[in-house]
One Martini backbone bead per residue (centre of mass of N, CA, C, O) as a GRO file, in nm:
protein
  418
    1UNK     BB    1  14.839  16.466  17.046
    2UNK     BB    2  14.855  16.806  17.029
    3UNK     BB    3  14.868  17.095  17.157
    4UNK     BB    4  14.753  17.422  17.231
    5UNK     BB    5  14.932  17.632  17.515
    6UNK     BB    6  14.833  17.927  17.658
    7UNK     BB    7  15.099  18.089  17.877
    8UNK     BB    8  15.018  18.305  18.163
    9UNK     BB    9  15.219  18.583  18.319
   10UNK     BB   10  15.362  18.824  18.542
   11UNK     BB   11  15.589  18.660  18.551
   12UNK     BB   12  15.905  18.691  18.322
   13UNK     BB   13  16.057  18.705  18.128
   14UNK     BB   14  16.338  18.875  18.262
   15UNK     BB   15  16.231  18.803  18.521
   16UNK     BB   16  16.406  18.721  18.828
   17UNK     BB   17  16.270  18.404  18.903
   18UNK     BB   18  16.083  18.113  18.958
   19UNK     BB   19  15.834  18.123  18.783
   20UNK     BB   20  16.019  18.163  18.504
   21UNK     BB   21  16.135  17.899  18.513
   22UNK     BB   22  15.942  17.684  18.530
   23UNK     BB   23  15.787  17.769  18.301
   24UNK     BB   24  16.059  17.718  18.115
   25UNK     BB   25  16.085  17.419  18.181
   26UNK     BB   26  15.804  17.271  18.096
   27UNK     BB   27  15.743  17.404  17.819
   28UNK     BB   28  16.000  17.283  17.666
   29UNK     BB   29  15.875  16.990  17.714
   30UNK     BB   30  15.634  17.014  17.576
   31UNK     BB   31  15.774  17.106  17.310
   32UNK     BB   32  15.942  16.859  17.263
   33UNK     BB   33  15.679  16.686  17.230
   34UNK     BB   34  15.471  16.866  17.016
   35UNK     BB   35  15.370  17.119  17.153
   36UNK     BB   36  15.199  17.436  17.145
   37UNK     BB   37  15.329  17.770  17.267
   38UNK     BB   38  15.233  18.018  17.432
   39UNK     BB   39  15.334  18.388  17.511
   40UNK     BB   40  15.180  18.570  17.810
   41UNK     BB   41  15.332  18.889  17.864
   42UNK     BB   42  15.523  19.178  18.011
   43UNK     BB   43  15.668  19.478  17.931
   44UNK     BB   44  15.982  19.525  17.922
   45UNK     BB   45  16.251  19.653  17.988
   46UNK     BB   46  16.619  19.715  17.918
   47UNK     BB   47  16.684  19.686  18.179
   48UNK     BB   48  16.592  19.372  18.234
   49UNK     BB   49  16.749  19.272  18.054
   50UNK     BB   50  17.034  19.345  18.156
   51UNK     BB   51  17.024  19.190  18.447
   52UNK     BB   52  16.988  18.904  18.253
   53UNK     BB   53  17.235  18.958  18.076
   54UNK     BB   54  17.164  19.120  17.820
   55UNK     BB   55  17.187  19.257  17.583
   56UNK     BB   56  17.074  19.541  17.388
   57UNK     BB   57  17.057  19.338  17.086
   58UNK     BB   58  16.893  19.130  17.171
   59UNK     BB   59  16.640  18.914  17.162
   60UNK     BB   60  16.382  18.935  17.391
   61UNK     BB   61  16.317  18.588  17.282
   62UNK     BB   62  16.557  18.486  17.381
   63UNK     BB   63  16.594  18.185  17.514
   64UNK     BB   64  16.848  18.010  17.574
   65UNK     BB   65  16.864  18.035  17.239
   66UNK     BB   66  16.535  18.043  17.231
   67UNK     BB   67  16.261  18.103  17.048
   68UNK     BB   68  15.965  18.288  17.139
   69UNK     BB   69  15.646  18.312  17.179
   70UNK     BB   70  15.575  18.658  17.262
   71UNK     BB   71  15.301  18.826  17.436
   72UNK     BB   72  15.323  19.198  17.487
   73UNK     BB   73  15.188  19.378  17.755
   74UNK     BB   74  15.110  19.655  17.889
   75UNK     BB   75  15.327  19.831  18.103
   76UNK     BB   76  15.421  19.919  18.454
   77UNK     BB   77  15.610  19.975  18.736
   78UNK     BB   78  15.612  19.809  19.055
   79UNK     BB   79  15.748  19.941  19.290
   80UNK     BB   80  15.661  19.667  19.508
   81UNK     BB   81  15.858  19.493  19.444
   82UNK     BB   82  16.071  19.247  19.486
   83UNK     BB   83  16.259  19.176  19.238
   84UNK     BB   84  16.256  19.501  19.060
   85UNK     BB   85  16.060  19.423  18.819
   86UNK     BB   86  15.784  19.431  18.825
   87UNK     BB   87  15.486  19.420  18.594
   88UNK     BB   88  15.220  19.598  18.507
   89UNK     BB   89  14.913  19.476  18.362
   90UNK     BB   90  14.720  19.517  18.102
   91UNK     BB   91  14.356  19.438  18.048
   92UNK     BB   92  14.272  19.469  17.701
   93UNK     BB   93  14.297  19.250  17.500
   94UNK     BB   94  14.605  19.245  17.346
   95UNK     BB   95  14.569  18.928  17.249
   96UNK     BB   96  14.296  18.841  17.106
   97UNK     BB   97  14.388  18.766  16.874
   98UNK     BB   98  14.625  18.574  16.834
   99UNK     BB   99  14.451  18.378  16.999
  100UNK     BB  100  14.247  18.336  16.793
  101UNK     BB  101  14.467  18.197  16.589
  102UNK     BB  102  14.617  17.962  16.766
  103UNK     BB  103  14.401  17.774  16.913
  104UNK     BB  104  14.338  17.695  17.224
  105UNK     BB  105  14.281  17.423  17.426
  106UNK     BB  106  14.470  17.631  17.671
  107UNK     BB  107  14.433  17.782  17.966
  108UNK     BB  108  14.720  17.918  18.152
  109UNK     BB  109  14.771  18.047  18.469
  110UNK     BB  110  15.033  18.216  18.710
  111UNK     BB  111  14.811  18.458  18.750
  112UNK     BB  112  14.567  18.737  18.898
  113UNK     BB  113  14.682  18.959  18.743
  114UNK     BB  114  14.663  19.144  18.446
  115UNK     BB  115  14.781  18.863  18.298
  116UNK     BB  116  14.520  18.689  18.418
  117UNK     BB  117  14.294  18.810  18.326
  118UNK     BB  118  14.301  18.796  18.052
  119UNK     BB  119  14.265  18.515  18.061
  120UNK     BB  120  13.988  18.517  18.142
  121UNK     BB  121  13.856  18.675  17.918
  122UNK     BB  122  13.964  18.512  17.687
  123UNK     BB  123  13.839  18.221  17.810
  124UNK     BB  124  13.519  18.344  17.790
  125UNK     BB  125  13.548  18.422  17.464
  126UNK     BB  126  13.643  18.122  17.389
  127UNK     BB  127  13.578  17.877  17.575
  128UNK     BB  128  13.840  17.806  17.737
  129UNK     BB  129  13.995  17.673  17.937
  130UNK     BB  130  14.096  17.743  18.281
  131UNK     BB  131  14.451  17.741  18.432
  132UNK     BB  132  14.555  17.721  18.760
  133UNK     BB  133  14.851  17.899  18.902
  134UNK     BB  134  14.982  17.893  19.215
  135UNK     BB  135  15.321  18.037  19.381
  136UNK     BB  136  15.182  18.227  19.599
  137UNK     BB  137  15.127  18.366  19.852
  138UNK     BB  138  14.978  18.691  19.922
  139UNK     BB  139  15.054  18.791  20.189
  140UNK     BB  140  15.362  18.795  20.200
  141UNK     BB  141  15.333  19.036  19.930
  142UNK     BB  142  15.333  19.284  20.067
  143UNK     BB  143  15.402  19.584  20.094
  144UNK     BB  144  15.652  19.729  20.325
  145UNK     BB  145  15.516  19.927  20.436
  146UNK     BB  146  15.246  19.810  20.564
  147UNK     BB  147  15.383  19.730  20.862
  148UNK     BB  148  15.341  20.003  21.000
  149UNK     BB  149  15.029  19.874  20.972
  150UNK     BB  150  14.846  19.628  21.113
  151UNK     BB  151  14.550  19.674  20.994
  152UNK     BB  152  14.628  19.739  20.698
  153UNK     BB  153  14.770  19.477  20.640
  154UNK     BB  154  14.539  19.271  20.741
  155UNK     BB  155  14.346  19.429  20.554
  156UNK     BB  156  14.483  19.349  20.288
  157UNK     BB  157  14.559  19.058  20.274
  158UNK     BB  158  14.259  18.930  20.286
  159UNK     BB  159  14.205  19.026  20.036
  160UNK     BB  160  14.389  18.929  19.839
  161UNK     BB  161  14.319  18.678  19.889
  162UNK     BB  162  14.028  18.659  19.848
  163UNK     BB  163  14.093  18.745  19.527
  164UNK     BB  164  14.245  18.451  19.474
  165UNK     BB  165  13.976  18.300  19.506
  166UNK     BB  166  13.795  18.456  19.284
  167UNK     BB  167  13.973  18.386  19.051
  168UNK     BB  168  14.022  18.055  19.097
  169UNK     BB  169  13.725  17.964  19.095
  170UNK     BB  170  13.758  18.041  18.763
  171UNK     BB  171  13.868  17.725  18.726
  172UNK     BB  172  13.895  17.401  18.620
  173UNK     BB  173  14.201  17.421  18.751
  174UNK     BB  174  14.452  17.365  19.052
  175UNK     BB  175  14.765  17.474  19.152
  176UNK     BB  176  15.077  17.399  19.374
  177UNK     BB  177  15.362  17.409  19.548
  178UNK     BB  178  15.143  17.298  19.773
  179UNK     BB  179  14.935  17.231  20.003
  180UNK     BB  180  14.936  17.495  20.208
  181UNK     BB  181  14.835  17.670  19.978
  182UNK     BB  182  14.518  17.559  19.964
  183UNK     BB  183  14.441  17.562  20.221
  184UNK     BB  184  14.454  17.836  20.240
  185UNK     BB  185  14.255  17.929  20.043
  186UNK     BB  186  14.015  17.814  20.151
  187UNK     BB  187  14.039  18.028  20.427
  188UNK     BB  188  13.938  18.255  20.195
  189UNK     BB  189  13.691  18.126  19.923
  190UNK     BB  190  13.846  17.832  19.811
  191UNK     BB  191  13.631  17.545  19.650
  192UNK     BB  192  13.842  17.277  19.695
  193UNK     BB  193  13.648  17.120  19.642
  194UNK     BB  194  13.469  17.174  19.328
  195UNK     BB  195  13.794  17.219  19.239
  196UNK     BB  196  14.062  17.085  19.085
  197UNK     BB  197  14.348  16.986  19.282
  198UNK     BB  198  14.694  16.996  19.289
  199UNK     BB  199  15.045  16.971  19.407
  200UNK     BB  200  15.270  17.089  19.206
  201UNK     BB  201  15.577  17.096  19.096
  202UNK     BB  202  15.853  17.203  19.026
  203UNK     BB  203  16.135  17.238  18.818
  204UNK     BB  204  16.416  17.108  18.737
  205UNK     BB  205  16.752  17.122  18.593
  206UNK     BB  206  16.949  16.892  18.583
  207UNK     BB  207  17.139  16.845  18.311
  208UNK     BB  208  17.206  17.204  18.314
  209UNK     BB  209  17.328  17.220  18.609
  210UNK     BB  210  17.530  16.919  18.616
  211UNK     BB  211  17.675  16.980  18.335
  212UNK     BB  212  18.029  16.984  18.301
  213UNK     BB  213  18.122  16.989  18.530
  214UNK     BB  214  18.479  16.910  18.684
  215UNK     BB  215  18.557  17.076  18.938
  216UNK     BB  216  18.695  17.115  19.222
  217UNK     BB  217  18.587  17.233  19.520
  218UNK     BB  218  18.852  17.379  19.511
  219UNK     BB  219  18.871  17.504  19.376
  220UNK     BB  220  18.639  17.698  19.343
  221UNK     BB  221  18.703  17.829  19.594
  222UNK     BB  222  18.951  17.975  19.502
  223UNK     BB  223  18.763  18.095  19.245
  224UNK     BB  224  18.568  18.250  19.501
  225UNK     BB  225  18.684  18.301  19.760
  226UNK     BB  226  18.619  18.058  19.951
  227UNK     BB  227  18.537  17.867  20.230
  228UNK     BB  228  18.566  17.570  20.455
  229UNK     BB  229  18.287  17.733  20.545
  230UNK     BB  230  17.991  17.773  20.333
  231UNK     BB  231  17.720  17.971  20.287
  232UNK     BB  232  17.411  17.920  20.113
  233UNK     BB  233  17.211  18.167  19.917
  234UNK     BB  234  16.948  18.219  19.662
  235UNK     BB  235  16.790  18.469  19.549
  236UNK     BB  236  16.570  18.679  19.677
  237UNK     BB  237  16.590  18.999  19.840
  238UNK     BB  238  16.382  18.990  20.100
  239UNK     BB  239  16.226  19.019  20.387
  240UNK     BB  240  16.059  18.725  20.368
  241UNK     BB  241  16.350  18.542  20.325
  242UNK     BB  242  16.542  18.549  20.567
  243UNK     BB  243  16.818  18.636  20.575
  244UNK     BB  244  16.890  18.784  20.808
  245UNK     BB  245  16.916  18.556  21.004
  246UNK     BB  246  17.170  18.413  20.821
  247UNK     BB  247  17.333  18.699  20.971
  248UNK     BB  248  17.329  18.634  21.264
  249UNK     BB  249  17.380  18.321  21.256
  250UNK     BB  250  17.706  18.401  21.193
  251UNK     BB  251  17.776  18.559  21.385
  252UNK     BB  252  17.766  18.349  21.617
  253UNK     BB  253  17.927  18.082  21.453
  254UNK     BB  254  18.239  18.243  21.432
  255UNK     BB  255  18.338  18.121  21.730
  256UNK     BB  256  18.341  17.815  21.630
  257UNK     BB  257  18.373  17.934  21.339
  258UNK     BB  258  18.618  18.143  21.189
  259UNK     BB  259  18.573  18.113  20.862
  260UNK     BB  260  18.275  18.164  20.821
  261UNK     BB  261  18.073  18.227  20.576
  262UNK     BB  262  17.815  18.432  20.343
  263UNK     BB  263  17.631  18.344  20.042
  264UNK     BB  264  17.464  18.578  19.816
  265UNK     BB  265  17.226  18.606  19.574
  266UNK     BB  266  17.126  18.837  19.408
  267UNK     BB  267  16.815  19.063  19.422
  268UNK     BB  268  16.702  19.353  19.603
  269UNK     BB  269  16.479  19.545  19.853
  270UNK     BB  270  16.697  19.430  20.118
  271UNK     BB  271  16.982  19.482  20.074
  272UNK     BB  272  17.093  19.741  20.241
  273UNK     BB  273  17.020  19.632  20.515
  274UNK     BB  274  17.192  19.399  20.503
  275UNK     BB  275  17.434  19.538  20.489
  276UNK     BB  276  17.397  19.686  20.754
  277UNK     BB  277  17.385  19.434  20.940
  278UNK     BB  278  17.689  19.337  20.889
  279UNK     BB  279  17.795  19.601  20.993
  280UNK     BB  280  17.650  19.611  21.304
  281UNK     BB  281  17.811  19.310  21.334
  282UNK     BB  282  18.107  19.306  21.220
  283UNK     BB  283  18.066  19.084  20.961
  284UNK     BB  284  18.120  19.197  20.631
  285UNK     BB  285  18.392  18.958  20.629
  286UNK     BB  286  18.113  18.714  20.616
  287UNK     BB  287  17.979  18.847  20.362
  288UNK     BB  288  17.872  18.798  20.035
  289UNK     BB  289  17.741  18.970  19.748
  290UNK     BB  290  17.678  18.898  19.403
  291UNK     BB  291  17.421  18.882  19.265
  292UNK     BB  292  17.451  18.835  18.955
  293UNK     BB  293  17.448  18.525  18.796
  294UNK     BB  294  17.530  18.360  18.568
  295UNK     BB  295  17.444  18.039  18.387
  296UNK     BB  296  17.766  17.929  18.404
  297UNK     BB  297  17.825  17.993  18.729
  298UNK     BB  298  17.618  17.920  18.890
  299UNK     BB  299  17.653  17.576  18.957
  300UNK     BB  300  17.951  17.630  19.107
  301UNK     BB  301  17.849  17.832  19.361
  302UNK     BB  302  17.734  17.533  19.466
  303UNK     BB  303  18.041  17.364  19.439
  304UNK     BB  304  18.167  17.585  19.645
  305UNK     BB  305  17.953  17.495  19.873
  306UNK     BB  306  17.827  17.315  20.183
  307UNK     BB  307  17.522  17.495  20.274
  308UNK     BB  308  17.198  17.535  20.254
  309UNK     BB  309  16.984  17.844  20.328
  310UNK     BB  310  16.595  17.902  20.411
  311UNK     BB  311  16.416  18.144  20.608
  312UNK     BB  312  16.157  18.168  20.454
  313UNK     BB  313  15.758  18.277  20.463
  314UNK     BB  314  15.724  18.246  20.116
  315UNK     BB  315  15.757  17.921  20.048
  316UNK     BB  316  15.638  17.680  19.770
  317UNK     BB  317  15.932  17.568  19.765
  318UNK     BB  318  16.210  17.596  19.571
  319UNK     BB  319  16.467  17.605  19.385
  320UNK     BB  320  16.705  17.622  19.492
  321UNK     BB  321  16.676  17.415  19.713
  322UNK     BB  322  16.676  17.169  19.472
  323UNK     BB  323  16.956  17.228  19.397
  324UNK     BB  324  17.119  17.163  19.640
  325UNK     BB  325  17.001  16.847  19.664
  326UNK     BB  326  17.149  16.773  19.382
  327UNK     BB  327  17.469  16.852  19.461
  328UNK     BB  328  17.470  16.768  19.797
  329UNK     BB  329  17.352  16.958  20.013
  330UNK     BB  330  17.273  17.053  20.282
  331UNK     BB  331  16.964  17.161  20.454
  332UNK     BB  332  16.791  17.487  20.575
  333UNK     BB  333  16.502  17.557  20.702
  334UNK     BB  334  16.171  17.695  20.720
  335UNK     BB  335  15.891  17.635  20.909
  336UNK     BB  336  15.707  17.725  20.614
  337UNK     BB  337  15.465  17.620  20.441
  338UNK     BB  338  15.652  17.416  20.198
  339UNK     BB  339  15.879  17.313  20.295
  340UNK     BB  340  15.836  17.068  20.490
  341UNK     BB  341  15.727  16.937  20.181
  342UNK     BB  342  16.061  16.916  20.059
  343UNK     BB  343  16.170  16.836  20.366
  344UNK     BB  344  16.367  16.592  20.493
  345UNK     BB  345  16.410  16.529  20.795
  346UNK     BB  346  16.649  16.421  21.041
  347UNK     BB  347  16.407  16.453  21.220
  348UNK     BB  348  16.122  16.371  21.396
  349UNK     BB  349  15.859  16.430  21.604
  350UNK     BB  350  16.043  16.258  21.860
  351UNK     BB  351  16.326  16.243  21.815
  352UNK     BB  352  16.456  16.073  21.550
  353UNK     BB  353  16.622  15.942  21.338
  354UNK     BB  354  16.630  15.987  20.954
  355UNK     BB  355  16.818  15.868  20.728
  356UNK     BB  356  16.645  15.990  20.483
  357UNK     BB  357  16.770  16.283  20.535
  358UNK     BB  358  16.863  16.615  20.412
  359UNK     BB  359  16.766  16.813  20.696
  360UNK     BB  360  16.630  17.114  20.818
  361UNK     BB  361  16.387  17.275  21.088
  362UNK     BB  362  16.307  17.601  21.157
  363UNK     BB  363  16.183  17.850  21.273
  364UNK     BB  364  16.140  18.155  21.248
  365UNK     BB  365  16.412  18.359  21.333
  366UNK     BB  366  16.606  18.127  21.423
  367UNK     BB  367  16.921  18.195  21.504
  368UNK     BB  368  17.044  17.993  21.707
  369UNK     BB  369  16.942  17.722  21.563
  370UNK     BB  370  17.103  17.758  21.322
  371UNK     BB  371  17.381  17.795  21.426
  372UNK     BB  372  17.418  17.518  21.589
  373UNK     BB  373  17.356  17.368  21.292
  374UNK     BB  374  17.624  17.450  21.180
  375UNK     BB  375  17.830  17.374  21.347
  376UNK     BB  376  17.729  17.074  21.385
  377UNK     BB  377  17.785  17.029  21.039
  378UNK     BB  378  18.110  17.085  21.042
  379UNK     BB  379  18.193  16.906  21.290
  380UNK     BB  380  18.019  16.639  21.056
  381UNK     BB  381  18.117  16.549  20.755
  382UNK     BB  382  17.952  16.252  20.754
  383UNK     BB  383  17.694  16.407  20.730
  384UNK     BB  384  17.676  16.585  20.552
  385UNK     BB  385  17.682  16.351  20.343
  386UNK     BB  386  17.434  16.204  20.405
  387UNK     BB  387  17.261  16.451  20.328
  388UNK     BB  388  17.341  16.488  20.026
  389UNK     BB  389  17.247  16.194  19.898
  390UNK     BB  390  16.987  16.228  19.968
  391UNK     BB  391  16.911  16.514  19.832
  392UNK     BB  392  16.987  16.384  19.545
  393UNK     BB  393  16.747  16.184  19.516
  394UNK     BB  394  16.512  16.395  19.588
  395UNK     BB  395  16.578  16.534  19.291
  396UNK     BB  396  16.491  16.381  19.072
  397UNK     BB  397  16.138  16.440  19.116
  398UNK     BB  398  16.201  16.738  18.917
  399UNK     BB  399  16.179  16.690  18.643
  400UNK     BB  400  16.054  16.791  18.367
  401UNK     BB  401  15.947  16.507  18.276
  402UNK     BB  402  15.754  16.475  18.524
  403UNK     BB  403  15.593  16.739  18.523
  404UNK     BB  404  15.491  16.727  18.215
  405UNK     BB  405  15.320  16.446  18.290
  406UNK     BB  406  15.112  16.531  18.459
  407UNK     BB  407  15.007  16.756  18.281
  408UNK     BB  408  14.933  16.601  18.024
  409UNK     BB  409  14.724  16.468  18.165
  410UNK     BB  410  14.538  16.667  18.259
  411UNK     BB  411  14.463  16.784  17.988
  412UNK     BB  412  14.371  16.531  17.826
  413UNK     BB  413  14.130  16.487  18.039
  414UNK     BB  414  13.967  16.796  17.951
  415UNK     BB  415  13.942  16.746  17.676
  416UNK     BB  416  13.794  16.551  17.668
  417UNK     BB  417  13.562  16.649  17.830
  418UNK     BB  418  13.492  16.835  17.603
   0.00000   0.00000   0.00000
């Protein structure tokens, strides 16, 4: 029996971010088995489209060359983006004929800010069940002036938590992409025994992200002028993804390995800081900012680099880390949020070897033990093949078909009991 489900969201294409892919990966597999999906999200500029790569005459819905219905809804730009892309969605109702032509069975949000009330108003005004998926811890991003008030970002923080708690109170069932998510949400005034809850991955897309590459690392290295010593993260430039930490730690082990260099792709509001602590380190000439990468050069970019590395303070999984995983990169993470419960250590609480292991995890912003195990893991390529391996093993489980088969059973569970 096929459903028809209705995915709100104020993260959405165009706006380039880990949220707008798994929703749109996820969505395809569930379109795929012959579910009808709509998506309500807001309208953006046609900056954004062209950040995403497309020209200005494309169709706005055209995502990966499938046409997708998408009610967008009137929005304002977000100043305090992490993105440089967000927008502020009015929930004025105006997505409500449509939903209710649609006739949906569910009712799925991924965000509980202007797009997500829209679905709260809406699935009590139909009836419809609302699910709700928490993406994102909500204290770690706060708007960035707010940090030279402690006081001030302390209590923003706290409010806004509750808020989340709030919110995610009134669905009928609620995911996050890790347990450590729903636990902070618990201590905030989410009702976590009272409602269906459970951490669920989002999705990588292996086939279309593994599929058609066939040149050697040599050659990739040479066409993107990479070092034999690269170091990769990619994802938003942010204060709290802690590139900053990974740009220190190059400098540190450069005395060790001299031709390491660090490559960050992607954009952001902490981009120009990123860029001058490079220069007051001296080491310019030792970090490349990529910028936006075409979706057909992404996975080059990974297959062309060594190690992958993310010290972010405010990740409940990392889509980036799970591709590095897939291509066969050792990676190293901050022990912080989801990231524990997706990096399986190499060391284990005792200091005992973990041979299934393939990474590491160090505290926030320490950069001489980043420094240290680049290092240690740079000098010793037959360790690195080993964590590759198992990484490569480790990310079959994230496949939308993984994924689809969990929701698609939530979803036909709750219909059966209404």
């Amino acid at each position: 029996m096929s459903m028809n489900i209705a995915i709100f969201s104020d993260n959405f294409y165009p706006e380039i971010s880990g949220i707008s892919d798994s929703i749109i990966l996820t969505s395809s597999e569930l379109t795929r088995r012959g579910h009808n999906v709509i998506f309500i999200a807001p309208r953006y500029s046609k900056k954004d489209y062209i950040l995403a790569g497309e020209k200005a005459d494309d169709h706005p819905d055209m995502i990966a060359g499938i046409h997708r219905k998408i009610i967008r809804l009137p929005s304002i730009y977000y100043p305090a983006s992490p993105t440089g892309q967000s927008r502020i969605a009015f929930p004025i109702l105006t997505s409500l004929s449509a939903i209710k032509k649609f006739r949906p069975d569910i009712i799925h949000s991924q965000s509980p800010f202007g797009v997500g009330l829209e679905a709260l108003f809406i699935s009590r005004i139909l009836g419809v069940p609302l699910f709700g998926t928490n993406h994102t811890p909500a204290a770690e991003f706060m708007p960035p002036i707010l940090r030279h008030w402690k006081w001030i970002h302390s209590w923003s923080a706290k409010m806004t938590s509750r808020y989340y708690s709030w919110y995610y109170n009134r669905c009928v069932f609620v995911s996050a992409p890790c347990t450590a998510l729903l636990e902070d949400m618990a201590r905030h005034g989410f009702h976590r025994k009272n409602i269906s809850n459970k951490a669920i991955s989002n999705p990588i897309d292996l086939t279309t992200f593994l599929s058609g590459h066939d040149q050697s690392k040599d050659s990739l290295k040479k066409r993107f002028d990479f070092s034999p010593h690269t170091v990769l993260y990619t994802g938003r430039l942010a204060p709290e993804k802690g590139v900053d930490t990974v740009i220190r730690a190059i400098a540190l082990a450069r005395h060790d390995i001299p031709d390491i260099i660090f490559v960050a792709t992607g954009h952001g509001n902490a981009l120009n800081d990123l860029r001058l602590l490079s220069v007051k380190l001296g080491i310019t000439d030792k970090v490349k900012f990529l910028g936006f990468v075409p979706t057909d050069t992404y996975p080059l970019v990974y297959q062309a680099s060594d190690i992958f590395t993310i010290m972010s303070t405010a990740e409940t999984q990392s889509l980036s880390l799970m591709y590095a995983m897939a291509v066969g990169m050792p990676v190293i993470g901050a022990r912080a949020w989801g990231l524990p419960e997706y990096i399986d250590e190499v060391r284990d609480s005792h200091g005992s070897y973990n041979k299934t292991g393939d990474g590491f995890l160090l505290e926030p912003g320490d950069a001489e033990g980043l420094a240290k195990i680049l290092v240690e893991l740079f000098k010793n390529p037959s360790r690195m093949a080993e964590l590759g391996r198992n990484g490569t093993i480790a990310a079959q489980r994230f496949s939308p078909a993984a994924v689809a088969d969990i929701w698609e059973a939530i979803f036909r569970k709750t219909i059966e009991k209404k």
